[in-house]
C-alpha positions in Angstrom: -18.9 -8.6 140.0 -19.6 -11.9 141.2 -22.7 -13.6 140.5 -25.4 -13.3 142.8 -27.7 -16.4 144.4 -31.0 -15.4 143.2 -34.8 -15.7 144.6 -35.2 -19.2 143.3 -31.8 -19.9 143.2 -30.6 -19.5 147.0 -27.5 -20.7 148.3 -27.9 -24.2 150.1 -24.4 -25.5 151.1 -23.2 -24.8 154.3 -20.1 -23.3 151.7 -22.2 -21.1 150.2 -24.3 -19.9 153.0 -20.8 -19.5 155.3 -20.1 -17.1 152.1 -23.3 -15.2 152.1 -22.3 -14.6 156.1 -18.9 -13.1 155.2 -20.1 -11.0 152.8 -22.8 -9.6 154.7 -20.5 -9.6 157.8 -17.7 -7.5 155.9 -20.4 -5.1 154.5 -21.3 -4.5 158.1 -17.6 -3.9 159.2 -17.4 -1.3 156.9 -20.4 0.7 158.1 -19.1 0.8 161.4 -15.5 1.7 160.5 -17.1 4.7 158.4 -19.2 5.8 161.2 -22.1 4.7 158.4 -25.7 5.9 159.9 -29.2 5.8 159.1 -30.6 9.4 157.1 -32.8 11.7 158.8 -35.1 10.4 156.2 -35.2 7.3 156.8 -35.1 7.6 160.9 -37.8 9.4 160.1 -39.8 6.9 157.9 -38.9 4.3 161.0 -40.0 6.4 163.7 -43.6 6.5 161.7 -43.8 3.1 160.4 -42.9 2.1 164.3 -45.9 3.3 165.0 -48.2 2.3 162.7 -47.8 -2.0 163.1 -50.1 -2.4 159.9 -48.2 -0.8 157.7 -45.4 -2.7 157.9 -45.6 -5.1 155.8 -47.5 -5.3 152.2 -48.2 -7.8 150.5 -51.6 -6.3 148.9 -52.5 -2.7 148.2 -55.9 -2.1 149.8 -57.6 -1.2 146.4 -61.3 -0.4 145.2 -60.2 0.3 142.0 -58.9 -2.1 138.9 -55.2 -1.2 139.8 -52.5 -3.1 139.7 -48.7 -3.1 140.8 -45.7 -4.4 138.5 -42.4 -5.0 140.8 -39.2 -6.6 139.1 -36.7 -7.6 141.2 -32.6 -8.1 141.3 -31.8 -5.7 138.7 -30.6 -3.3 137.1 -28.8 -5.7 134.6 -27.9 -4.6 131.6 -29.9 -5.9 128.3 -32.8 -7.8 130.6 -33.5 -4.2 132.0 -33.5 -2.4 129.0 -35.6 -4.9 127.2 -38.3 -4.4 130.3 -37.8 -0.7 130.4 -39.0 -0.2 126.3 -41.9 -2.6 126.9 -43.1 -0.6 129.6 -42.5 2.8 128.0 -44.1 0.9 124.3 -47.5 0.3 126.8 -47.1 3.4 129.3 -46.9 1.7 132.3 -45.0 2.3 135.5 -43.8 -0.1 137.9 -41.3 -0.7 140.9 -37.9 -1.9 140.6 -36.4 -3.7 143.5 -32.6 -3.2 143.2 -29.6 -5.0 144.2 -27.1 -2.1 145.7 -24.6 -4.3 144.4 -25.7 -3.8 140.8 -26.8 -0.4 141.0 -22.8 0.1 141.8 -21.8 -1.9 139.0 -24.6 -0.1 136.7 -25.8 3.4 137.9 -26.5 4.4 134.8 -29.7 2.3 133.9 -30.6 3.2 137.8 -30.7 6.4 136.2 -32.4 5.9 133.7 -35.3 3.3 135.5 -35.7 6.7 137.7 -35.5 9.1 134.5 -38.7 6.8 132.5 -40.6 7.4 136.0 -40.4 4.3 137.4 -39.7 3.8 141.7 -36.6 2.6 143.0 -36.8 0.3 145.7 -34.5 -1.8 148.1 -33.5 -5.6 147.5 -30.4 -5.3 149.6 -27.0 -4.9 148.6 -25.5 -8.7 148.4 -28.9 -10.7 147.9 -28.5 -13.2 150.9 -31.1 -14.7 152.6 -31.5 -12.7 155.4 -33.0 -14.8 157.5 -29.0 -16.5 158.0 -27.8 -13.0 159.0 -27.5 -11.4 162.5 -29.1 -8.0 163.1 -26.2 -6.2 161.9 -25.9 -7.4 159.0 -29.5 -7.4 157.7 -29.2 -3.5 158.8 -25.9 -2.9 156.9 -27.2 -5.1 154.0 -30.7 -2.9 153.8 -28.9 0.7 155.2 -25.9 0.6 152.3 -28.8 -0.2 149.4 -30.7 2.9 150.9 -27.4 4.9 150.9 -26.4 3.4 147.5 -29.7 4.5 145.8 -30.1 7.6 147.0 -26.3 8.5 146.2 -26.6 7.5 142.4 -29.9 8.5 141.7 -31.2 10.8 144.6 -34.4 8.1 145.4 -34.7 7.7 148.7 -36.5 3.9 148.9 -40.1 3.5 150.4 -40.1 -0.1 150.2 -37.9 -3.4 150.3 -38.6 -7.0 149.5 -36.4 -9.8 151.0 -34.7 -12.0 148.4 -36.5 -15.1 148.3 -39.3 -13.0 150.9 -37.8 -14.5 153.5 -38.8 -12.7 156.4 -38.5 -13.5 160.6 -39.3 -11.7 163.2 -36.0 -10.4 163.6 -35.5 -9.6 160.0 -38.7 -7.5 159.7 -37.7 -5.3 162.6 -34.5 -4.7 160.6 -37.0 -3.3 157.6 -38.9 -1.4 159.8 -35.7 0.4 161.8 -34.9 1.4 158.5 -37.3 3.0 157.5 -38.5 0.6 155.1 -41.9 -1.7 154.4 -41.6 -4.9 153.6 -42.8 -6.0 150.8 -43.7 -9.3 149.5 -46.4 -10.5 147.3 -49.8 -10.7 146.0 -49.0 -13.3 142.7 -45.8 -14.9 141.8 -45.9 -16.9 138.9 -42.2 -18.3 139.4 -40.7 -16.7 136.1 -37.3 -18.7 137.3 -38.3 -21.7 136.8 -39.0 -23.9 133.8 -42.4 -22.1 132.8 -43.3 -21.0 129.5 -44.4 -17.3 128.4 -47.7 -18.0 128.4 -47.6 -20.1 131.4 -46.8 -16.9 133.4 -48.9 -14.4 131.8 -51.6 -16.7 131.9 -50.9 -17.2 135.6 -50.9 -13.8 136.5 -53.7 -13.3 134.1 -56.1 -16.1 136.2 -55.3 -14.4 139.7 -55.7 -10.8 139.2 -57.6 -8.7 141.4 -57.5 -5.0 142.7 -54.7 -3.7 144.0 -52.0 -7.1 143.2 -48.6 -7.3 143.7 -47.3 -8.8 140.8 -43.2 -10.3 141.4 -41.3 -10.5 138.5 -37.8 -10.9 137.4 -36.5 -8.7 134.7 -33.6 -11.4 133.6 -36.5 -14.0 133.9 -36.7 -15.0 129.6 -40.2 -16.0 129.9 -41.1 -12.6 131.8 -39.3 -10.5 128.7 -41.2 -12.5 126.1 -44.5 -12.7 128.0 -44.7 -8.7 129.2 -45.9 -7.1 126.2 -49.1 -9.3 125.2 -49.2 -9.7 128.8 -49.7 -5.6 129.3 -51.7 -5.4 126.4 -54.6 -7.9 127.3 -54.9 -6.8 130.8 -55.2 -2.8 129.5 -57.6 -4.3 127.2 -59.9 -6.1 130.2 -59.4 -2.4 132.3 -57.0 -2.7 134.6 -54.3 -0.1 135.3 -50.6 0.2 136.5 -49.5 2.4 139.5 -46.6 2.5 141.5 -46.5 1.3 145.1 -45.0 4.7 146.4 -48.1 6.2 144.8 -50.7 3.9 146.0 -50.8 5.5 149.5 -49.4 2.3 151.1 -46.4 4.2 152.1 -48.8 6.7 154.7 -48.8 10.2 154.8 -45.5 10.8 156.6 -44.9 14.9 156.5 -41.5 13.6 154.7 -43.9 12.2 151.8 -46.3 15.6 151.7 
């Protein structure tokens, strides 16, 4: 597969955002020439999250409690997964995974298994662009084929999407919420791309904790693998917890959910 642009590492040529276009654009053909629509899940997910404005975007779990919520995005890549999968089984925690479609094509079978260790799947689009340089149809096709993608190879049916780069308009959250999906950015992002040492990120993270966080992370990030277990361990040890977003009510109460 050709290599993605990553959060941190977007395209900025007019080349290589004309080739994000085309990518995004032929995706979008595709669904139409297939007669490609939107589950009764998921219709139904947007016809509730239409009406509930509030809920349609996250970038905090409203929290009493010393909870807080792991997300890696752009996998599942092989080795960089795995090694994030065994230190959250060593330390049983759970977190959410924000897939590439994409990748879960190229590697079902650690979707699989992200699903089998009780983890939740969740949608980081199918190509990775910046959707913000995408007409309507193609931030739908980009979201809709990750929903179908995820659900065909593992039988998850997404609750929740994050933008690559969050890069969210107007247009592009309306997109998420037609979908049937909340957008999700946020709470601490340490910027495990960038030059940052281990314990600059866990310290970080450490210094801005507070209930109910969204915690981004990147699972090929190096500094993210080598930080995560001393990182899991000292936060465990000050009495914090791990949920999953799908479990943390954030979603609503839809009588698809119950």
């Amino acid at each position: 597969m050709t290599m993605l642009l990553l959060a941190g590492q977007e395209a900025r040529t007019p080349v290589q955002i004309k080739a994000a276009k085309e990518r995004s654009a032929f995706l979008a053909t595709n669904l139409v020439d297939q007669g490609f629509k939107i589950s009764a899940f998921h219709q139904s997910r947007a016809d509730y999250l239409r009406r509930r404005p509030a809920m349609q975007t996250l970038s905090r779990v409203p929290s009493k409690g010393k909870t807080l919520f792991l997300t890696f995005d752009d996998g599942p890549l092989p080795g960089p997964t795995d090694e994030v999968l065994h230190t959250l089984s060593n330390e049983g925690v759970k977190a959410t995974f924000f897939l590439v479609g994409s990748r879960v094509d190229d590697a079902p079978f650690l979707a699989q298994e992200i699903r089998d260790k009780g983890h939740e799947l969740a949608n980081h689009t199918y190509y990775h662009p910046n959707l913000t340089w995408l007409t309507p149809a193609q931030v739908r096709a980009e979201l809709l084929s990750t929903n179908w993608t995820i659900e065909r190879h593992t039988g998850e049916r997404p609750l929740f999407a994050r933008p690559p780069g969050c890069c969210v308009s107007k247009a592009v959250n309306s997109e998420l919420t037609a979908a049937g999906l909340i957008s999700t950015l946020y709470t601490i992002n340490p910027s495990d791309l960038g030059p940052s040492s281990p314990d600059h990120v866990k310290n970080f993270i450490i210094s801005q904790v507070k209930p109910g966080a969204i915690i981004l992370l990147h699972e090929f990030s190096p500094a993210t693998r080598a930080m995560l277990p001393g990182l899991l361990k000292q936060l465990k040890a000050n009495g914090w917890e791990f949920g999953r977003l799908k479990d943390s009510g954030a979603a609503g109460t839809a009588p698809s959910l119950r």
